[in-house]
ZAGU-27066 format. One line per 5 residues: for each residue x, y, z of C-alpha. Coordinates in steps of 0.05 Angstrom, whole numbers, m for minus. Layout:
REM ZAGU-27066
X:Y:Z  ...
//
This chain:
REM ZAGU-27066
0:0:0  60:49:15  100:33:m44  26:40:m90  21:111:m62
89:136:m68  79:114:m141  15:141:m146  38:207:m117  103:217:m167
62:196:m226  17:258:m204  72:303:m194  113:281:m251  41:282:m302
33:364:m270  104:384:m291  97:351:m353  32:379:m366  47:461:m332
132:465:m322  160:489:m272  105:534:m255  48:471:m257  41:497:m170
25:569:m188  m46:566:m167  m10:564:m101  15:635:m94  62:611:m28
128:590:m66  148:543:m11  89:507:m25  103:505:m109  176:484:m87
160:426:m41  103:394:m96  167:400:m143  204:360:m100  154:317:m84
180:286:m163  238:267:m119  224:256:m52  160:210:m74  203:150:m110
261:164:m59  209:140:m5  180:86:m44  251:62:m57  274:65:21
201:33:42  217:m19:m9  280:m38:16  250:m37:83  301:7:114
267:48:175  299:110:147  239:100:92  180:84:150  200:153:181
211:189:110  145:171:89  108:188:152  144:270:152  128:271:67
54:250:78  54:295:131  82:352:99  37:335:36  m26:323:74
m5:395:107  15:438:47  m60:410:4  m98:440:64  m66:499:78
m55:525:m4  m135:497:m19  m162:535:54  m186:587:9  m227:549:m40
m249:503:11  m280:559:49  m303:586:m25  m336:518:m46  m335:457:10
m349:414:m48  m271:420:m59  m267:377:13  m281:311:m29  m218:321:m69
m171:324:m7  m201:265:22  m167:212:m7  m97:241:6  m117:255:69
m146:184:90  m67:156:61  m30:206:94  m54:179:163  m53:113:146
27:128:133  27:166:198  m16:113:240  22:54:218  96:89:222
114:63:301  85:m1:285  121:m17:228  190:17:257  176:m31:309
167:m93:275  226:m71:223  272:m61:281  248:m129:311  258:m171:244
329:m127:240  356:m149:319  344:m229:310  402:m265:285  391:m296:217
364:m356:197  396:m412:163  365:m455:106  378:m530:123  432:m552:66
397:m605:14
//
């Protein structure tokens, strides 16, 4: 499920700059937010990569990008949410995966550290 949104999220990102340039953000007039979506091209299949690899640098990775996404969608759409509340419905499914990466990061840190600290196991020789 991570590694399906981290793809889903740079084939977004990548699709807008094909689609606008560098300036595919500039509905959102804070340039912080346009740079971070940028870098979200980046930062998405670098997470993906380090969740794949199951390295607990990726668990914690993904749970501060989703955060930060989840974050920078409702603060740059606050306007046109209060405009039209219709607009809520498009944030919700970003929203629902960025705390189910947040929920599940301790867990999983957990249970990669666990699998990490017990010695390896052999496979009996034929």
């Amino acid at each position: 499920m991570y590694l399906i949104g981290f793809a889903e999220g740079t084939g977004s990102h990548l699709a807008d700059l094909v689609r606008g340039g560098i300036h595919a953000y500039a509905s959102f007039p804070q340039l912080f937010l346009q740079g971070f979506f940028v870098s979200l091209v980046i930062l998405d299949p670098l997470t993906a990569v380090l969740v794949g690899l199951v390295r607990r640098e990726g668990i914690w990775l993904a749970s501060a990008v989703m955060a930060l996404d989840v974050s920078a969608n409702w603060w740059g759409n606050r306007h046109w949410l209060r405009d039209d509340p219709a607009q809520l419905l498009g944030l919700l499914p970003i929203t629902a995966f960025g705390l189910f990466v947040v929920a599940l990061a301790f867990p999983l840190n957990r249970a990669v550290a666990g699998a990490a600290s017990r010695p390896p196991t052999t496979l009996p020789s034929s």
